[in-house]
C-alpha positions in Angstrom: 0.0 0.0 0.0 1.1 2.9 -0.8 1.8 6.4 0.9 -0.2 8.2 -1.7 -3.1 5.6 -2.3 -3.2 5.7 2.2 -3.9 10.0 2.1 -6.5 9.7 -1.1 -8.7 6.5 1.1 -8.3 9.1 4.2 -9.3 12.4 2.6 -12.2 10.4 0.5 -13.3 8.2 3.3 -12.4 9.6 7.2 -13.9 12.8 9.3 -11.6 13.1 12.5 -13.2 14.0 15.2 -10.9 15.3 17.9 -13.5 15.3 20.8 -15.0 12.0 21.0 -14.2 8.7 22.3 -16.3 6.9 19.5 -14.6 5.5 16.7 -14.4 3.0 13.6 -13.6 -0.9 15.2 -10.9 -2.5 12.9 -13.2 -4.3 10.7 -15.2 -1.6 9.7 -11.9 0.1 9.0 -11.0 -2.1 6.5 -14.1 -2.9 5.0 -14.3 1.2 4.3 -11.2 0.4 2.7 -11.9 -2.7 0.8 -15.0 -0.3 -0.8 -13.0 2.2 -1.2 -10.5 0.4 -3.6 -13.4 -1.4 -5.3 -15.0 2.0 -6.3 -11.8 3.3 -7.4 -10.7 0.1 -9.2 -7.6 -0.4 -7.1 -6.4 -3.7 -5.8 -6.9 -3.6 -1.7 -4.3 -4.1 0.4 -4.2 -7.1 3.2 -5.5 -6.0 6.2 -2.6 -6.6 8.1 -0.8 -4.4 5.3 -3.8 -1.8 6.1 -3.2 -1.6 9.7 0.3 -1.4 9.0 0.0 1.5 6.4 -2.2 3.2 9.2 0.5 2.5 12.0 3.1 4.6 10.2 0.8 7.2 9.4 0.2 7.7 13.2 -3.8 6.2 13.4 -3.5 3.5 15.5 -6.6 1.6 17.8 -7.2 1.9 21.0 -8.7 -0.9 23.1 -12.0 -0.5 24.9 -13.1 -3.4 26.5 -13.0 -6.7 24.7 -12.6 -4.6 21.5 -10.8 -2.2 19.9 -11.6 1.3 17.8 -10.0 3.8 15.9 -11.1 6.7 18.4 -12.2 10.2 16.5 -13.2 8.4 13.1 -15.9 8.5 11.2 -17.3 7.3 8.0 -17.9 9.7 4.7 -18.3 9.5 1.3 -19.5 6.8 -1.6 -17.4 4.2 0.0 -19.1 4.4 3.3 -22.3 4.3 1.3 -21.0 1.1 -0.3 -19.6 -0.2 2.8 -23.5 0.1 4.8 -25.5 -1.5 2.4 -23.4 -4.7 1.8 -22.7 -5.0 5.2 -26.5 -4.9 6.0 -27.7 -8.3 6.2 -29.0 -9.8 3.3 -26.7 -7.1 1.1 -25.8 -9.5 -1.6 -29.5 -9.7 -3.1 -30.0 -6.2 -2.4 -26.3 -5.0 -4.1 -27.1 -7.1 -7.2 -31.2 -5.8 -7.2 -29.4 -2.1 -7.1 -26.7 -2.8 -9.3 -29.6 -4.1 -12.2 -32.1 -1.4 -11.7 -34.5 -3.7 -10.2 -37.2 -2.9 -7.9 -37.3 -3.4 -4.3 -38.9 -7.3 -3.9 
C-alpha cells in the first residue's frame, strides 16, 4: 500500500473528530477500505498491510473493553455508502437488485 493511495482512502473516506471517544472498530476500517479500492478500481491491500500502512501514518486503535476502535473516526463518502448497504444483512441480493435497476422485492 502505498503512501499516496493511504492519504486519497483518508481524505475520501475519514472525518476526525478530535473530541469524541467513538470510533471505527478494525473491521469496519477495512471494510471502508476494501469499498474504497473497489470504487476506485484499485487492488486492496491485506488487512494486516492496512493496519500497518495506518500505524506509520500515526492512526492507531485503542482498546475499549474486549474490542478495539480507531477513536475520532468517522465514516464519509461513496465508499461508506457502499460499505452500509453490503454490510447490512442480506446485502448481496439487495447490491445485485441495485446494481440491475431492479425494484425493491
Amino acid at each position: 500500500m502505498t503512501v499516496t493511495q493511504l492519504g486519497s482512502f483518508l481524505r475520501d473516506c475519514i472525518i476526525t473528530h478530535e473530541t469524541t471517544e467513538e470510533g471505527l472498530t478494525p473491521d469496519e476500517l477495512y471494510g471502508l477500505y476494501v469499498s474504497w479500492c473497489f470504487l476506485a478500481n484499485v487492488p486492496p491491500a491485506s488487512d494486516r498491510n492496512f493496519r500497518s500502512a495506518l500505524a506509520a501514518h500515526g492512526i492507531r486503535p485503542v482498546g475499549r473493553g474486549h474490542h478495539s476502535i480507531y477513536p475520532g473516526l468517522s465514516m464519509t463518502g461513496p465508499a461508506a455508502t457502499d460499505y452500509i448497504l453490503n454490510s447490512a444483512p442480506g446485502a448481496t441480493d439487495s447490491a445485485k437488485r441495485l446494481d440491475r435497476n431492479l425494484p425493491p422485492e
